[in-house]
C-alpha positions as CSV (number, residue, x, y, z in Angstrom):
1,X,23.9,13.2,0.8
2,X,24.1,10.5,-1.7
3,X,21.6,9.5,-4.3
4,X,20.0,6.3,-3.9
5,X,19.4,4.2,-6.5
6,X,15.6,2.5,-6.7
7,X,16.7,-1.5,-4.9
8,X,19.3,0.2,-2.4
9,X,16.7,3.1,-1.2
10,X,16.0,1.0,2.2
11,X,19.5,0.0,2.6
12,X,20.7,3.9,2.4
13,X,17.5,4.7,5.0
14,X,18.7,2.0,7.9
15,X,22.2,3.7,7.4
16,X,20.5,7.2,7.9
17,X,17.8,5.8,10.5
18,X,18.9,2.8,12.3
19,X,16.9,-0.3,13.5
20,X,13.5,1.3,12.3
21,X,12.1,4.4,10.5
22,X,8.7,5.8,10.3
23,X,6.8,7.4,7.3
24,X,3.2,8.5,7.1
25,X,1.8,7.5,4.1
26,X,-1.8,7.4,3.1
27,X,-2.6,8.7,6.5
28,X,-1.1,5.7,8.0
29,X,1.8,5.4,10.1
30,X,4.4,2.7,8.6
31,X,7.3,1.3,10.6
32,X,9.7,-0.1,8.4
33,X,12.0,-2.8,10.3
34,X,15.7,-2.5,9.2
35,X,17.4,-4.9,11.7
36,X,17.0,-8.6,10.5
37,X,18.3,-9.9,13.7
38,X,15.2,-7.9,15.6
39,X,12.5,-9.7,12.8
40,X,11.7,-12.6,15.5
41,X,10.1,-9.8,17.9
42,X,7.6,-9.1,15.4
43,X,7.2,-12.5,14.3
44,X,6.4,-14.2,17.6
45,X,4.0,-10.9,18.6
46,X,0.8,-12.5,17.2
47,X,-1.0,-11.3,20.3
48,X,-0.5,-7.6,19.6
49,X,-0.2,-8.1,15.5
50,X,-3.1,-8.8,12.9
51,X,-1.4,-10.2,9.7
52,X,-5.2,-10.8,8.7
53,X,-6.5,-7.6,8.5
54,X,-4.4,-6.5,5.5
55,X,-4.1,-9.9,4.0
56,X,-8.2,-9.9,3.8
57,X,-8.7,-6.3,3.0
58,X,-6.1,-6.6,-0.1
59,X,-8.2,-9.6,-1.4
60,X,-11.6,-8.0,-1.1
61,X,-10.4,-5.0,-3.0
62,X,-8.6,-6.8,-5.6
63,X,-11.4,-9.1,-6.2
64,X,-14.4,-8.5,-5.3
65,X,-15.6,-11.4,-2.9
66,X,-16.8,-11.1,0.8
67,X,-14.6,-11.0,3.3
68,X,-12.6,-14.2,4.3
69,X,-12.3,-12.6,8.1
70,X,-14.2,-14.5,10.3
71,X,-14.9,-11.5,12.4
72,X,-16.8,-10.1,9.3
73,X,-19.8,-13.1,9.4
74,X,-19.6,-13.8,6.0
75,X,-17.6,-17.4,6.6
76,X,-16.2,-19.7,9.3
77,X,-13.5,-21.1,7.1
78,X,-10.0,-21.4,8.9
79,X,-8.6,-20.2,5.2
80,X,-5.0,-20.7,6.3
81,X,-5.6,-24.5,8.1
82,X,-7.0,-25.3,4.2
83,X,-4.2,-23.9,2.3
84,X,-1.9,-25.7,4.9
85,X,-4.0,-29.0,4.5
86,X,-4.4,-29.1,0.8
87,X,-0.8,-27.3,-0.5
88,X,1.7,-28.9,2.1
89,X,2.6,-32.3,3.5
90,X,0.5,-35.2,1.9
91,X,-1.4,-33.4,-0.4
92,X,2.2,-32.1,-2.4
93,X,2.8,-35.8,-4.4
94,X,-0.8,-35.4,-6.0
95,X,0.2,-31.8,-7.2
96,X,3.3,-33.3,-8.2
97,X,2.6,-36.0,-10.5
98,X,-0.4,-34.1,-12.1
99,X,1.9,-30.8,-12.6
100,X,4.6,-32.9,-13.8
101,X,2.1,-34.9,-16.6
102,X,0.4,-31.5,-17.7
103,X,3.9,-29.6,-18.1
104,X,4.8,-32.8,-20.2
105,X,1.3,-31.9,-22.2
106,X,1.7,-28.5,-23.2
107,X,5.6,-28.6,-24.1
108,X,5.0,-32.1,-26.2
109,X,1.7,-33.3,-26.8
110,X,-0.5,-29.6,-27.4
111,X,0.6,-27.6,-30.1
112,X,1.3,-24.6,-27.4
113,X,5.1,-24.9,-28.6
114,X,5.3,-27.2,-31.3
115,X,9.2,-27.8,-31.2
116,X,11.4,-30.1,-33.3
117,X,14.3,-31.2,-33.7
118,X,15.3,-29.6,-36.9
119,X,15.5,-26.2,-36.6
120,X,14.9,-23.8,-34.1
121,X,12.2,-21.4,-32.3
122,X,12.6,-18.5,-30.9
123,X,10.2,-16.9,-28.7
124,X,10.6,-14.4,-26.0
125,X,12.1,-16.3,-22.0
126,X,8.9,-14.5,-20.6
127,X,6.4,-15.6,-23.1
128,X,7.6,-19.0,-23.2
129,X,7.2,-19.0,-19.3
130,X,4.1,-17.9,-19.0
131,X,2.0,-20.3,-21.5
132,X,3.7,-23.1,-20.3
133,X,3.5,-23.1,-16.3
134,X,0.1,-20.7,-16.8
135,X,-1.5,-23.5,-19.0
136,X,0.0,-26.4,-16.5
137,X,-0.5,-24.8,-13.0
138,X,-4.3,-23.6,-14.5
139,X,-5.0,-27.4,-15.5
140,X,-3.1,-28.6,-11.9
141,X,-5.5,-27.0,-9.8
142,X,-8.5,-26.1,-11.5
143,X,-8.9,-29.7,-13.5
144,X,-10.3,-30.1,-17.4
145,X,-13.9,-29.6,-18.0
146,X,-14.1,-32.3,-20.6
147,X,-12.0,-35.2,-18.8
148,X,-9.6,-37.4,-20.1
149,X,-11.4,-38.0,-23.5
150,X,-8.5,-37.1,-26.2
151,X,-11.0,-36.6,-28.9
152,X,-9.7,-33.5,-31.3
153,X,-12.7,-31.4,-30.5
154,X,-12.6,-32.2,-26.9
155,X,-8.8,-31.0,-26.3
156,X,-9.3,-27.8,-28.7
157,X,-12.4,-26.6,-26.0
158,X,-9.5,-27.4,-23.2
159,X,-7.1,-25.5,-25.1
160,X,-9.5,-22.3,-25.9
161,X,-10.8,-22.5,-22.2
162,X,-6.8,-21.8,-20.9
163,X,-5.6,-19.6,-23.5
164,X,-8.9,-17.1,-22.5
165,X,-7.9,-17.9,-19.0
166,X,-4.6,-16.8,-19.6
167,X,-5.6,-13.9,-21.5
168,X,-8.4,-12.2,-19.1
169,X,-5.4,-13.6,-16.5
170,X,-2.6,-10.7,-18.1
171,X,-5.2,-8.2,-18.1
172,X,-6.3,-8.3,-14.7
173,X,-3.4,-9.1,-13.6
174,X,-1.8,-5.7,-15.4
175,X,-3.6,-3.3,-13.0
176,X,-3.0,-5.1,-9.6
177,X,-1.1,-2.9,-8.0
178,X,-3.3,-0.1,-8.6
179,X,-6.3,-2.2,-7.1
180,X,-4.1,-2.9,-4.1
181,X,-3.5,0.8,-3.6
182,X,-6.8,1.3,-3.3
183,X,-8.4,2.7,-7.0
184,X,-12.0,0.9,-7.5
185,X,-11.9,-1.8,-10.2
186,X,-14.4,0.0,-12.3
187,X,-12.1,2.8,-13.4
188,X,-10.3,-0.3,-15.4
189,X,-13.4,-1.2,-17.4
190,X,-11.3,-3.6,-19.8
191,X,-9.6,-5.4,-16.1
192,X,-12.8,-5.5,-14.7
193,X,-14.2,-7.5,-17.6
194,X,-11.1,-10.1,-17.9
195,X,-11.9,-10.4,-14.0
196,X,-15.3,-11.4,-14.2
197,X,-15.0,-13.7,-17.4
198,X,-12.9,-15.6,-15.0
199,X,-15.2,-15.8,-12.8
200,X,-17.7,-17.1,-14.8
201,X,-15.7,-20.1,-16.1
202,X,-15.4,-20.1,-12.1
203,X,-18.8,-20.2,-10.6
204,X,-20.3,-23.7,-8.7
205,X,-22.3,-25.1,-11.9
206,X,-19.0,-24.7,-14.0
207,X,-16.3,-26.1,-11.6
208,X,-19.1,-29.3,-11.0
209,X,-18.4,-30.0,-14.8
210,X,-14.9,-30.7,-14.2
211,X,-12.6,-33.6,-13.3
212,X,-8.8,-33.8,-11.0
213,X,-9.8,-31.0,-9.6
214,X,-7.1,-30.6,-7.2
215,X,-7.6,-30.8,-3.4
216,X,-7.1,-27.0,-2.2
217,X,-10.3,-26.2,-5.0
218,X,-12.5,-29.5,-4.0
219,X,-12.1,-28.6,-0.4
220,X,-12.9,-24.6,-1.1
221,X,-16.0,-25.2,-2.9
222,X,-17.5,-27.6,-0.1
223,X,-16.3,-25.0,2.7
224,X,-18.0,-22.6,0.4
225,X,-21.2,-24.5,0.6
226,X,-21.4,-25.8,3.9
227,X,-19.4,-22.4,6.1
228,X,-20.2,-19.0,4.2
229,X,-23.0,-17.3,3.1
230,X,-21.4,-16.4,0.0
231,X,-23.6,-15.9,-3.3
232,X,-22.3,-18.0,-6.6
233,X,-21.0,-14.5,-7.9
234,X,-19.1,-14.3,-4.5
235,X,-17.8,-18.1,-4.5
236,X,-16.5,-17.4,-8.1
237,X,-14.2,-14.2,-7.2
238,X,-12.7,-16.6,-4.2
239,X,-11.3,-18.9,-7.3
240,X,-10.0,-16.0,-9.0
241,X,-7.9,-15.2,-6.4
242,X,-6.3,-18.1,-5.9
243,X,-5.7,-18.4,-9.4
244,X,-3.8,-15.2,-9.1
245,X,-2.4,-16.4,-6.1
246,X,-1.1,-19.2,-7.3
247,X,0.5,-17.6,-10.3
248,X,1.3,-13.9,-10.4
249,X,4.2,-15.0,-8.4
250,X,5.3,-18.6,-9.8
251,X,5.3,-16.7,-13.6
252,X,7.7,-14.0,-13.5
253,X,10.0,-16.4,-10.6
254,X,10.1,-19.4,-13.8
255,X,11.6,-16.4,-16.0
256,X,13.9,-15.3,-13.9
257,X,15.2,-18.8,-13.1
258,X,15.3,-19.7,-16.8
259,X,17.1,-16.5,-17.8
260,X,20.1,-16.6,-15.6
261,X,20.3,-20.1,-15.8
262,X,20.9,-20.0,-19.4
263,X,23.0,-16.9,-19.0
264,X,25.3,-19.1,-17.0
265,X,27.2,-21.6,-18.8
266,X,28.9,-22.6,-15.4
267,X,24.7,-23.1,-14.1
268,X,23.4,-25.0,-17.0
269,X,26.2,-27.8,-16.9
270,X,25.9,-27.9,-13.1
271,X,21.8,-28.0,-13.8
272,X,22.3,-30.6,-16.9
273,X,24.4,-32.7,-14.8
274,X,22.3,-33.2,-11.9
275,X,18.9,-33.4,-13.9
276,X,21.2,-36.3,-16.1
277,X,22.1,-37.9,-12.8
278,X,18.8,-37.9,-11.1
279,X,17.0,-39.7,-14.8
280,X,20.2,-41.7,-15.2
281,X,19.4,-43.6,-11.1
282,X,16.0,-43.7,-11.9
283,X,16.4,-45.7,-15.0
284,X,14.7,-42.8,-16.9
285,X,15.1,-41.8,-20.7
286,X,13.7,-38.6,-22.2
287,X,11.9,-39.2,-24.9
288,X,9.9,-36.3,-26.7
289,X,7.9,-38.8,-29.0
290,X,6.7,-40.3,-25.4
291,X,6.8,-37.7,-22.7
292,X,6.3,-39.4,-19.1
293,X,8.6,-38.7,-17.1
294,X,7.9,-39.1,-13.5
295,X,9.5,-37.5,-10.6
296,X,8.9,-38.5,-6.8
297,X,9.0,-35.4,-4.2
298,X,12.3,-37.3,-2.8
299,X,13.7,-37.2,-6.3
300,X,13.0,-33.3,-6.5
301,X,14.1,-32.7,-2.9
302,X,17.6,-33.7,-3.9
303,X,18.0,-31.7,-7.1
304,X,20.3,-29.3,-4.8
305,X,21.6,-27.3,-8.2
306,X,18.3,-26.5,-8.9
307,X,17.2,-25.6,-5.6
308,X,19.9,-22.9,-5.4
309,X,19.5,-21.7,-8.8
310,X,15.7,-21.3,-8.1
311,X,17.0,-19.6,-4.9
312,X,19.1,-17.4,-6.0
313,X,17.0,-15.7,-9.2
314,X,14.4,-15.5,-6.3
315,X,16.6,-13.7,-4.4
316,X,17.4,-11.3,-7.2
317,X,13.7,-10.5,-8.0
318,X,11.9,-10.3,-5.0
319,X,10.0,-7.2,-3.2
320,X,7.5,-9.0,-0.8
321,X,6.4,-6.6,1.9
322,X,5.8,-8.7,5.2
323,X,3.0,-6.4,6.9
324,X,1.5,-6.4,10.6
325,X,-1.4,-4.2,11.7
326,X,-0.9,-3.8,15.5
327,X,-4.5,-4.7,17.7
328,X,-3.1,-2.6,20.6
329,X,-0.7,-0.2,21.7
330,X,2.3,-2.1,22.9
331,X,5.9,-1.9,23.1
332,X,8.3,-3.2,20.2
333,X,11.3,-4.5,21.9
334,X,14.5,-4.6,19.3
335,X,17.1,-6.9,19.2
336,X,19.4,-4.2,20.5
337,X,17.5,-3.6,23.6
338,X,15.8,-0.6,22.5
339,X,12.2,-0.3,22.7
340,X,9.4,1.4,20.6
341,X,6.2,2.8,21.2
342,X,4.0,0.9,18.6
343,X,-0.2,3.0,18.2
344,X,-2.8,1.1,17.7
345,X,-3.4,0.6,13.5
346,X,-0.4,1.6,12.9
347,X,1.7,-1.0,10.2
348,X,4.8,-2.8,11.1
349,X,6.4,-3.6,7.6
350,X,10.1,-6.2,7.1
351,X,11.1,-5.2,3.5
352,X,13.0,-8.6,2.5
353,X,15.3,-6.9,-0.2
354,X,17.1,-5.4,2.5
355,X,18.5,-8.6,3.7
356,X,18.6,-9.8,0.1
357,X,20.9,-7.1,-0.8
358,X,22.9,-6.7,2.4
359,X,26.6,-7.3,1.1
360,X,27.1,-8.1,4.9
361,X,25.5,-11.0,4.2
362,X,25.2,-11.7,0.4
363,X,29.0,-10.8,-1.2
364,X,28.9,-8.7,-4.7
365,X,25.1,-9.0,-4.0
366,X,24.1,-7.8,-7.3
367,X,25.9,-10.7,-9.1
368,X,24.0,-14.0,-10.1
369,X,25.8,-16.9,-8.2
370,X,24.4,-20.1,-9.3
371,X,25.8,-22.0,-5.9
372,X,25.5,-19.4,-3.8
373,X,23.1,-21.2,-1.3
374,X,25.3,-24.3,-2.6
375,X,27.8,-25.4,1.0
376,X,31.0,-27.0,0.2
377,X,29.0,-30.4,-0.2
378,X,27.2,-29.2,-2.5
379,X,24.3,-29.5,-0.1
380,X,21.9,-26.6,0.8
381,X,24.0,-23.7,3.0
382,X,21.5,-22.9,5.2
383,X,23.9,-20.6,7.6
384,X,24.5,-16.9,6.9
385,X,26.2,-14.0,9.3
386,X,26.0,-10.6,9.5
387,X,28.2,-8.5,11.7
388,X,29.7,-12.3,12.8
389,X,26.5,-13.4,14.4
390,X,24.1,-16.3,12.5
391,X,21.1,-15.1,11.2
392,X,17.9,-16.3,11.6
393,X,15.9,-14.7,9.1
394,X,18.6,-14.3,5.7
395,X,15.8,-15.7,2.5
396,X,12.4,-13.9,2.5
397,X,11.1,-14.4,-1.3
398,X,8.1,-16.0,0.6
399,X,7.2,-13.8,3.8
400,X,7.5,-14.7,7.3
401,X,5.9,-16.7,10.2
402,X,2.5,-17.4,9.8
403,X,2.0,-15.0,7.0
404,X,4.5,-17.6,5.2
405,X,3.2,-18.2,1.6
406,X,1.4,-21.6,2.4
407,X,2.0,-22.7,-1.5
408,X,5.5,-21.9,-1.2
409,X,6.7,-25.7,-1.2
410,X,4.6,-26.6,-4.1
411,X,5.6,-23.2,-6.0
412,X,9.4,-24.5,-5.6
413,X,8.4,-27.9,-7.0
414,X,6.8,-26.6,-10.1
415,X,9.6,-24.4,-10.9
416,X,12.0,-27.5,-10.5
417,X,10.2,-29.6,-12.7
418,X,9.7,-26.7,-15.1
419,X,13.6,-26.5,-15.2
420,X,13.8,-30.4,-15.0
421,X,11.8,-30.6,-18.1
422,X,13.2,-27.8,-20.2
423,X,16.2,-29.4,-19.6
424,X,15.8,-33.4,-20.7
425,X,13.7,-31.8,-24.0
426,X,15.3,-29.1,-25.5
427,X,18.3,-27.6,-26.4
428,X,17.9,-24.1,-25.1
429,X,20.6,-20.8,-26.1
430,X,19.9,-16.6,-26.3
431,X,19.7,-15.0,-29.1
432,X,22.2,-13.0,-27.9
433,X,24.3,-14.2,-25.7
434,X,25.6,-10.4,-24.5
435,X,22.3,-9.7,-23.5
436,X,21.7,-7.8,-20.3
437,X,19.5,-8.8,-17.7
438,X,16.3,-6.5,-18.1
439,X,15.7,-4.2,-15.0
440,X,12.8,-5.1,-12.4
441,X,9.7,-3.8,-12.9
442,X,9.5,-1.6,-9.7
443,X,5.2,-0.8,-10.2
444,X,4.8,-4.1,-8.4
445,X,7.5,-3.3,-5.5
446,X,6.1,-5.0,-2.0
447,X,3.7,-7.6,-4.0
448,X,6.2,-10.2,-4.4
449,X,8.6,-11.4,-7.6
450,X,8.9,-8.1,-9.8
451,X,8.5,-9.1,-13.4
452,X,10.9,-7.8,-16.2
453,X,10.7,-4.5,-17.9
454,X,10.6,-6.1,-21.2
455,X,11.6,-9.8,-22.5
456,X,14.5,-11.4,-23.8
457,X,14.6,-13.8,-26.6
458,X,16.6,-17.1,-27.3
459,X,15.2,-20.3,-29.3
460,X,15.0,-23.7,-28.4
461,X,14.6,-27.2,-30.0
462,X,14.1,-30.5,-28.8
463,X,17.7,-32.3,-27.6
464,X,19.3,-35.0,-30.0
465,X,19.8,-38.1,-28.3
466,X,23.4,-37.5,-26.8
């Protein structure tokens, strides 16, 4: 039999299994589903299929609050109707403009970079990522303690308070996947520490100090208050996760756009162009001596190029595991008529690399393709076969159904602008330009975008007027 290599392990297994294999692991019984055109049967079987129970289990472990599950009497919260009410539909222009004017911040106005026009800098792709969208996405959602005063000392506290945020962040952050397998906390003394110096700067007498506090974190500390019977400690871990929610994800995603972006000659004059295009018809001139620019939601909607790039490096990175805990014995009835016997507990698991990968449906799908979710008007292709027949269910970066990363539409808007803005400031190239695209780091398989085994550099400076 032939070896399998680590990202087409699943893709040999549906050729030796078919539709769906089994395999025991930890004591429990995982059905992995290999048949994209059979997902929508366990999609639509929310009566026999608890995405909650895993969901809630994962986050108590990892951080340490008190179950978000209802059923556990520790809160009445609807935690999904507030994540859909304060990171979708209106509440996405607010996130917007106030990601949009504290990416401007931290690339221009902070010293965090300190570019210029005269020569270059070089940094690592990674490194450069993660200060700028960690410090901007941190100060998006979680507001600054000292307001809008611009007094020296007052943005130097701002500046400490995210760069320890962002520190304790990368060490916490470093053992998740062991947490999510199950190993206490505790063993990770150093983890355990960053974790809870989060939380302080997280508790209810802290976060009352602080101003634009963003909806989904004003609306979870008076649900907090008024529906659980959580302590302050317990109210504090709920912050920290989602601020690791909302970017252990967004982080190593931002790198893997950037890199193949600028790997791509043929991507960055596409990108250039339609960023140019969009500034141009909005009367808009990049000016790194005064950085406001000001994008609308419509404006990003119809940055196609970059929707596709973003897309595509997604597609490349990505090892979400979409997980169901079945309530009941029942039948799972496939696409192809069959039917299996699904036990009560027992997991039903959609790996999304599979489709990602499928050269059925993806052709040379190891290969970046910039346009590849580009149609032939250079609109978003939104239709993709497999054995002839449409599919359904092709792009899974985000999960599925209601399990559907809520934050997914504002995670897609911060990368855009991220991209947006890297590309009206600076002139951005590699160090080397031969440079190979560093292999996923498989430790984090089934949590979501895999980061890089190591960085890559290149150097930027700000753009000469063209």
């Amino acid at each position: 039999m032939a070896r399998c290599g680590d990202t087409t392990q699943a893709a040999c297994r549906q050729k030796m299994y078919g539709h769906i294999f089994t395999c025991k692991i930890a004591g429990q019984y995982i059905h992995f589903l290999c048949d994209p055109f059979s997902y929508y049967s366990v999609i639509r079987q929310g009566r026999h299929l608890d995405w909650r129970k895993f969901h809630f289990a994962t986050s108590v472990k990892a951080f340490g609050h008190d179950s978000f599950d209802p059923r556990h009497g520790h809160t009445t919260e609807n935690l999904h109707q507030t994540f859909l009410k304060t990171l979708q539909g209106e509440a996405i222009p607010s996130l917007i403009q106030t990601m949009m004017g504290h990416l401007q911040d931290v690339m221009l106005r902070s010293d965090t970079l300190s570019p210029s026009k005269d020569h270059w800098e070089v940094d690592g792709i990674f490194a450069f990522c993660y200060k700028v969208m960690f410090a901007a996405g941190y100060l998006t959602l979680f507001g600054k303690e000292f307001g809008e005063d611009k007094c020296q000392a007052r943005q130097a506290a701002t500046k400490a308070l995210v760069l320890n945020a962002l520190e304790n962040f990368k060490e916490f952050d470093k053992i998740f996947p062991a947490l999510v397998a199950g190993l206490p906390i505790h063993v990770f003394k150093s983890a355990y520490s960053a974790r809870e110096n989060l939380a302080k700067t997280m508790n209810p007498e802290n976060l009352s100090k602080r101003e634009n506090v963003s909806d989904l974190i004003s609306m979870r500390i008076i649900l907090n208050d008024s529906l659980s019977t959580f302590n302050d400690v317990s109210k504090a871990r709920t912050h920290v996760a989602l601020l690791w929610a909302s970017q252990a994800n967004t982080l190593p995603a931002t790198f893997w756009c950037l890199l193949y972006m600028i790997r791509s000659p043929d991507a960055m004059k596409a990108a250039r162009k339609e960023v140019e295009k969009v500034l141009e018809d909005s009367g808009l001139t990049p000016d790194p001596s005064d950085p406001t620019l000001s994008l609308t939601r419509d404006q990003l909607d119809n940055m196609s190029v970059l929707d596709s790039i973003i897309k595509e490096a997604m597609r490349l990175s990505s090892a979400s595991m979409n997980v169901r805990i079945a309530k009941e014995d029942f039948l799972l009835h496939l696409d192809n008529q069959e039917a299996y016997r699904i036990r009560k507990d027992d997991v039903i698991a959609l790996y999304p690399p599979m489709l990602h990968f499928d050269p059925e449906i993806y052709e040379d799908p190891y290969e970046y393709k910039f346009d590849r979710f580009l149609d032939e008007k250079g609109q978003e292709k939104t239709s993709f076969y497999r054995s002839g027949r449409r599919l359904r269910y092709f792009y899974m970066p985000f999960g599925s159904g209601v399990t559907k990363c809520p934050g997914r539409f504002f995670a897609m808007y911060e990368i855009k602008q991220f991209l947006t803005m890297v590309l009206s400031y600076f002139d951005v190239e590699l160090l080397d330009p031969a440079v190979k695209v560093p292999p996923l780091d498989q430790s984090r398989a089934g949590l979501g975008i895999l980061q890089p085994t190591y960085d890559v550099d290149f150097r930027y400076k700000l753009r000469s007027k063209h």
